[in-house]
N, C-alpha and C positions, 0 to 999 in steps of 0.2 A: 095164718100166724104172722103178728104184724112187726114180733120182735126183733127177726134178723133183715128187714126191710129198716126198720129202725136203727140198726147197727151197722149197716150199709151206709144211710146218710149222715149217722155221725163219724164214720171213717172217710167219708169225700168230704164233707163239710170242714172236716176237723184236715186233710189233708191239701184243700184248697187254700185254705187261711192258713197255714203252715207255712207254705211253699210260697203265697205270693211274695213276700218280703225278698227272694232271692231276685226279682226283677230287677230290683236295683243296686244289686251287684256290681262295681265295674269291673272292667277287664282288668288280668292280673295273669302273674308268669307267663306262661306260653301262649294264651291267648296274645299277646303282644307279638310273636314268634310267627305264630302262624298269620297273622294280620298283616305284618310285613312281608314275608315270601309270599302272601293271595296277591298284594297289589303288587309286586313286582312282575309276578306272573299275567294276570290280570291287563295289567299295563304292555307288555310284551308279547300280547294277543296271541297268547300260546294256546292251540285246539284244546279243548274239554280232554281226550282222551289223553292230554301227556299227562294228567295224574297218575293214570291208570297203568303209562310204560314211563317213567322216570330214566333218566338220562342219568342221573349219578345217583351213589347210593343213598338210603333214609333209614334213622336209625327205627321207624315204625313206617311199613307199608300199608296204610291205611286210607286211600284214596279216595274213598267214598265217603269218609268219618269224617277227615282232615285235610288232605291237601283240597279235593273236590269242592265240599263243606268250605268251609275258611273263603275259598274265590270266592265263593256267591255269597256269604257272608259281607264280605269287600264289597262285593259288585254291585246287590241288590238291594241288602242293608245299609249298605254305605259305611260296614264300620261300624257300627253302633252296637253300645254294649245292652243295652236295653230291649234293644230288637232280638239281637242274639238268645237272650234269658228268655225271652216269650218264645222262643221258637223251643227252648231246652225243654220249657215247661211244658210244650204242649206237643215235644218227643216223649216227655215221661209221661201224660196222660193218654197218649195213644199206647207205650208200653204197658200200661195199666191194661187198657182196656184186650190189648194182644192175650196177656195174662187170665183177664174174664172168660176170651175167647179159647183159651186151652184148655178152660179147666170146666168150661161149657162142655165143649169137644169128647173131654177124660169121662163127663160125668154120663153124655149120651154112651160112650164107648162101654161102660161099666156096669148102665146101666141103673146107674142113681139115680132114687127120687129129687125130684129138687132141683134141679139142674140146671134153670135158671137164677136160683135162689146161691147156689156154689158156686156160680161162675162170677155176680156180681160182691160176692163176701169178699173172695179169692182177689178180685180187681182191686175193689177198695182198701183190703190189710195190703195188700203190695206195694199201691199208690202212699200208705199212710210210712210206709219203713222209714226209718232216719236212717239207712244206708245210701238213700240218695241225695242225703246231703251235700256232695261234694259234684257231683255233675250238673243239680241243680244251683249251684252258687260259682262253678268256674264252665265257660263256655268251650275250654276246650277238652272237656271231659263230654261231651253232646254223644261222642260215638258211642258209651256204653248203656243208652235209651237206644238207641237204632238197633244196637248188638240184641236187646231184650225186647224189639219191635219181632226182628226180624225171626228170632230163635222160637216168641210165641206165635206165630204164625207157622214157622213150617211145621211145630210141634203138633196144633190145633189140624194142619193139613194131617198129617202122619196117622196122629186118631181117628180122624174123620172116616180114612180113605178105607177102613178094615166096611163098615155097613153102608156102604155107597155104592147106589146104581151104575153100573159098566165104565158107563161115561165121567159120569162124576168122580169117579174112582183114579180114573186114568189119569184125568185135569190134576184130582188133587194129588196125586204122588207125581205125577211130572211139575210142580209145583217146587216141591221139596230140596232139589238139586239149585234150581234157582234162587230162591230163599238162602239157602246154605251160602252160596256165592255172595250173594249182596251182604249177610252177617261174617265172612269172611275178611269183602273189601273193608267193612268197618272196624271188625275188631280181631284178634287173633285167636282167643280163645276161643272162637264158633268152633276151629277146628274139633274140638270135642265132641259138636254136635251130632254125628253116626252113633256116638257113645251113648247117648242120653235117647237117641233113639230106640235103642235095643233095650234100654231101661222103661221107657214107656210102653213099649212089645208088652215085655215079661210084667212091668204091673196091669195093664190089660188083661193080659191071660190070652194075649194072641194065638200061641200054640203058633203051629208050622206056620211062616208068610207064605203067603201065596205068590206065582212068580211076577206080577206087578210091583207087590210090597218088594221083594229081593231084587228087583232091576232097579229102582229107586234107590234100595240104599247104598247096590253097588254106585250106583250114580252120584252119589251123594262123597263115599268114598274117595273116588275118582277126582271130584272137583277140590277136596283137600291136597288129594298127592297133587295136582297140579296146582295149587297154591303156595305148598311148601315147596314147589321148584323157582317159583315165581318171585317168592318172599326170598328165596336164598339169594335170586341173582338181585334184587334190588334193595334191599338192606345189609347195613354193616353191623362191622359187634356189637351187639346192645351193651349198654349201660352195667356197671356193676351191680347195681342194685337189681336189676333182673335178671342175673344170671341163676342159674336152677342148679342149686346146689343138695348136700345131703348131709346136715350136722342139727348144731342146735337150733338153728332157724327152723328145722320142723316145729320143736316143741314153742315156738316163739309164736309161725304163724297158724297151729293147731287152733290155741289158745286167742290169738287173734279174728280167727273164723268162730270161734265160739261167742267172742265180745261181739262182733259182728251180726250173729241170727237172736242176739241175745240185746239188739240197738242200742249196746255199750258206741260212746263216738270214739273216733280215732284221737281227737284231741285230750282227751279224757286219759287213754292209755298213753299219751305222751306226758301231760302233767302227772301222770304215777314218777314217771322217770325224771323228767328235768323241772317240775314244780311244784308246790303243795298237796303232798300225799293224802293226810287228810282229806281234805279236799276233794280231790280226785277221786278218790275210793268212795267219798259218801257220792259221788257224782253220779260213781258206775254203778253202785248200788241204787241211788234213783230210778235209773234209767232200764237197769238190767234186771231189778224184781219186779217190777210188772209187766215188763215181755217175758218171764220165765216161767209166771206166774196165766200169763195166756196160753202159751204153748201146753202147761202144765192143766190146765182145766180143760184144754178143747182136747187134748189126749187122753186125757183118763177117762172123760165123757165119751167118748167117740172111739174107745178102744177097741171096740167092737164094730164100727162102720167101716173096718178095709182089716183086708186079711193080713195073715200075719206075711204072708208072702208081700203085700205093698208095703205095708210100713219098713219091711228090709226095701224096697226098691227105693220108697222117699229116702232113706238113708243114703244108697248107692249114689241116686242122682247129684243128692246135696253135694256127696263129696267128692266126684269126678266132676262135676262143673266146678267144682273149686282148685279142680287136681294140680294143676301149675302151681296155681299161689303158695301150695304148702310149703313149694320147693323156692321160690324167691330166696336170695343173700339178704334181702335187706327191705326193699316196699314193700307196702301192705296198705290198702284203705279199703273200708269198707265196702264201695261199691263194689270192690271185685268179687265181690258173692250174691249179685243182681242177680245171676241164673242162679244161682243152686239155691235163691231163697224160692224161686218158681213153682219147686212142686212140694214144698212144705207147706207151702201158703196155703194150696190147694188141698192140702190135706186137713188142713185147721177149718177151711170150710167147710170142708164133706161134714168132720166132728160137729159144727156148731150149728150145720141147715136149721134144723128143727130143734137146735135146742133150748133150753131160757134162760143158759146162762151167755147165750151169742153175744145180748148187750152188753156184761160183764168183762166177758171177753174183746169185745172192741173198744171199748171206755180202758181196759189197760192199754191195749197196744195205743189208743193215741197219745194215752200221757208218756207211757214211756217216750216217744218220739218228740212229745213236744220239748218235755225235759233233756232231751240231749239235741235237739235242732236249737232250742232258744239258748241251751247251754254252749254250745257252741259258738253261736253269731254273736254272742256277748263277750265271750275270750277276746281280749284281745293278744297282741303279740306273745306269746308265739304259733298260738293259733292263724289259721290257714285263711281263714275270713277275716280277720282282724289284721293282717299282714296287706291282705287286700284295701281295706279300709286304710291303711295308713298309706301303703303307694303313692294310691290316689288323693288324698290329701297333700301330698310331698308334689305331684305333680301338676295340680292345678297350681301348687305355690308357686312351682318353677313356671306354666303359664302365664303368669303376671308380668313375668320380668322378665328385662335382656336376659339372652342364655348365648354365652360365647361358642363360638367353635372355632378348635376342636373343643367338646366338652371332658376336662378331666373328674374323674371320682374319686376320692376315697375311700374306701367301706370298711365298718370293722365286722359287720356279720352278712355273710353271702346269705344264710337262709335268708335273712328278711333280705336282703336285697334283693333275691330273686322274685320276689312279689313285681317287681319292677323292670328287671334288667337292663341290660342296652336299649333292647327291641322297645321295652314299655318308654325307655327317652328316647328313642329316635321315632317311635311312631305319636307321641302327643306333640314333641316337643319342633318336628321336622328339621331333626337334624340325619346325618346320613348315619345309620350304623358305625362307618369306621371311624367315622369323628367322634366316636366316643370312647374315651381313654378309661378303665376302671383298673383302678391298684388300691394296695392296703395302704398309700402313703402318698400322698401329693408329690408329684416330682418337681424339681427346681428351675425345670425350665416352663411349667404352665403358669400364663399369666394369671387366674383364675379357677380358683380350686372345689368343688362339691365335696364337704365334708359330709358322711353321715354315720355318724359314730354309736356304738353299741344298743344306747338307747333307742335309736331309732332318730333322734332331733339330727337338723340338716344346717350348715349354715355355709356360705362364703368364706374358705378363708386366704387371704395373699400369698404368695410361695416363697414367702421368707420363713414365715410361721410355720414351724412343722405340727402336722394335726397329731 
C-alpha cells in the first residue's frame, strides 16, 4: 500500500520547507542572556563540570540545555545565530526521528501490523506540528528537542526491554535511568517521566514487571529525588509566572492545551485578547478545523485498532505530561506539550497504517501547521517573531553609528523591549552590560539619549528634550 508511504513524504516534505525559514531567525530575548554569561564563562576558563555544580543560585538549573549548551554555542559556533538554528533544526529532526523510534518500539511491544509504516507516520505528524514553532525560531528554547530526544529514547528503551534476549534486556533498562538524567539536566518536566513509564506498562498490557523492569524504574525514581535535592540547592524562586497555582488559570490553561494539540498558535490566542478578534478567531478556526478534523478521521477510522483500555492510557499520558503546565499563574506556549503530543501522534498512526484516508489525514495536518507557522512569522509586533525582526533591525541601525557609553534608554514598552534587552545591546553592540542605563524617561544628566517609544521607532534624543 503506497498511500501512507505517500503521506509520510508529504509530511517531511511539507515539514522540511516549513521549518527552514526559521534558519534565519536572529538571536532575540534570552538568547542574548545566555550568550553573555557563555563568553564570560568561557573566557574565565571555567571546567565543563561548573555548569553542572553552580556556585550561586539559577533561576532554571538546566546545565546540559543551557548553561553547558550556550558555552559551546560561544566557543564552537562563535555566536552565531544561524548556526545555532541549524543545530535547533536538526535537535528537532533527531526528536522526530526519537518519536518514529518509540512508536516502532510500542508497535513491536503490541504487536501491530505495520510497524514500520507507524513508526515513520508517527515521526513525520510530530516533525510537521506548529507547536514547535517557537524552539525552532528562538535558540534558547533548543532544550525542549533534547527534553523530546531524550524522553523518546528511554521510552523506545522501556518497551523494547519487555521481549529482549537476557542481555539486551539488561543494556536496555540500565539505559533508562541514564537517559532519565540527561532529560532531567535539560529540562524539568522529565521529572514526570517514572509517570508516563507506568502509562506505557499498562497500555502494553505488561501485567506484573519482572524484577529487572522494577529495578529500573526504581532507579529511575531515585535519580528524580536526587535531582529535586540538586535543583533545590541550586535554584532560587522562580518567576511569577511559573508558580503552580490552583484557580482560574486551570480553566485558562485547560483550554490552552486544547488550542495547543488542536495547532491553534499562541499568538493567535493573544490577538483574541489584545487585538483583532475577528481576525484571530477566523485564524484559530483555520488552523484548528483541520487538525481536529485529522484527529477526528484517524479515530473514528481506527476506533477499533487499540483497546479501549489504550485509548484511556493515550488520554492519561497526554495529560500528565502536560501536568504542571495546568497549574502555571500565568505561561503557557505551546511547545510545552511536546511530550504529551508523543503518544497521540502514535496513536493516529496505528488508526491510519492501512488506511486510505492516511493521505487525507496528512494533507490536513500540514495545512493546518502551515497556516498557523506562516501566520505567525507574518505577525508582526506583538508577535514573538516579529518582536524578533524588529530588535534586529534596531540593532544593526545602532551598528552603524557611534554608540556612547554609558548607554542610556528610554522604553515605553518592556514587552518589546525584551526582544532585545541590555544583554541583546551589550552583546552586539560591545558595550559592558552595566553601561547600559534602561528607564521610562531620559535622565538629565545623560548626554545622549535611546528613545524607543510605543511604536517601536527609535531615535536620539538630547537631555534637554524630555521623551
Amino acid at each position: 500500500m503506497l498511500l501512507p508511504w505517500g503521506a509520510v513524504a508529504l509530511l517531511a516534505v511539507s515539514a522540511l520547507v516549513m521549518w527552514l525559514p526559521a534558519l534565519k531567525t536572529p538571536f532575540w530575548g534570552d538568547d542574548y542572556v545566555f550568550l553573555l554569561a557563555a563568553r564570560a564563562t568561557n573566557a574565565a576558563g571555567m571546567p565543563w563540570w561548573s555548569d553542572f555544580w553552580p556556585t550561586s543560585p539559577l533561576l532554571f538549573w538546566r546545565p546540559l540545555s543551557q548553561e553547558g549548551y550556550w558555552r559551546w554555542v560561544e566557543a564552537v559556533l562563535g555566536g552565531n545565530a544561524h548556526s545555532a538554528h541549524v543545530v535547533s533544526l536538526v535537535l528537532h529532526m533527531a526528536a522526530s526521528l526519537g518519536v518514529a523510534l518509540f512508536g516502532f518500539r510500542l508497535a513491536r511491544a503490541c504487536r501491530w501490523p505495520h510497524a514500520g509504516r507507524i513508526a515513520a507516520i508517527a515521526g513525520s505528524v510530530y516533525a510537521a506540528l506548529a507547536m514547535h514553532l517557537l524552539p525552532l525560531h528562538w535558540a534558547a528554547a533548543a532544550n525542549n528537542a533534547m527534553l523530546a530526544l531524550f524522553t523518546t529514547l528511554l521510552l523506545a528503551a522501556w518497551a523494547s526491554a519487555r521481549d529482549a534476549a537476557p542481555v539486551r534486556r539488561a543494556l536496555l533498562l540500565a539505559s533508562t535511568p541514564v537517559l532519565l538524567a540527561l532529560g532531567l539536566l535539560s529540562k524539568e518536566s522529565a521529572a514526570l517521566t517514572p509517570g508516563l513509564m507506568l502509562v506505557v506498562a499498562w497500555f502494553v498490557g505488561a501485567g506484573r514487571p519482572g524484577r529487572g523492569a522494577l529495578v529500573a524504574w526504581l532507579a529511575c525514581v531515585g535519580v528524580v529525588a536526587a535531582w529535586l535535592v540538586l535543583r533545590a540547592r541550586f535554584t532560587t524562586d522562580a518567576d511569577t509566572a511559573y508558580e503552580l497555582t490552583v484557580g482560574g488559570n486551570l480553566v485558562r490553561n485547560t483550554l490552552s492545551f486544547v488550542a495547543w494539540m488542536s495547532n491553534v498558535p499562541r499568538e493567535a490566542l493573544r490577538m483574541v485578547l489584545t487585538g483583532d478578534r475577528m481576525q484571530a478567531l477566523a485564524w484559530i478556526a483555520a488552523t484548528a478545523l483541520p487538525m481536529l478534523a485529522a484527529w477526528g478521521i484517524a479515530s473514528w477510522r481506527g476506533r477499533s485498532r487499540l483497546l479501549r483500555r489504550q485509548w484511556v492510557a493515550v488520554a492519561v499520558f497526554a495529560g500528565l505530561a502536560y501536568g504542571p503546565y495546568f497549574l502555571f499563574s500565568w505561561n503557557s506556549y505551546a511547545y510545552y506539550a511536546a511530550i504529551a503530543a508523543i503518544f497521540p501522534v502514535i496513536a493516529l498512526a496505528r488508526c491510519v497504517a492501512d488506511d486510505a484516508q492516511v493521505l487525507v489525514v496528512a494533507a490536513l495536518i500540514a495545512l493546518s501547521s502551515w497556516i498557523a507557522v506562516e501566520g505567525s512569522r507574518r505577525l508582526d509586533h506583538p508577535g514573538l517573531i516579529g518582536r524578533a525582526r524588529w530588535a534586529e533591525s534596531l540593532l544593526q541601525d545602532l551598528e552603524r553609528q557611534p554608540v556612547p557609553a554609558p548607554m542610556h534608554v528610554a522604553i515605553r514598552d518592556e514587552h518589546r523591549f525584551y526582544a532585545l534587552g541590555q544583554a541583546g545591546l551589550a552583546w552586539r553592540l560591545g558595550i559592558a552590560p552595566g553601561d547600559i542605563r534602561v528607564a521610562t524617561r531620559c535622565p538629565a544628566s545623560a548626554r545622549h539619549c535611546l528613545v524607543i517609544d510605543e511604536t517601536g521607532r527609535w531615535h536620539w534624543r538630547p537631555p534637554s528634550v524630555k521623551p
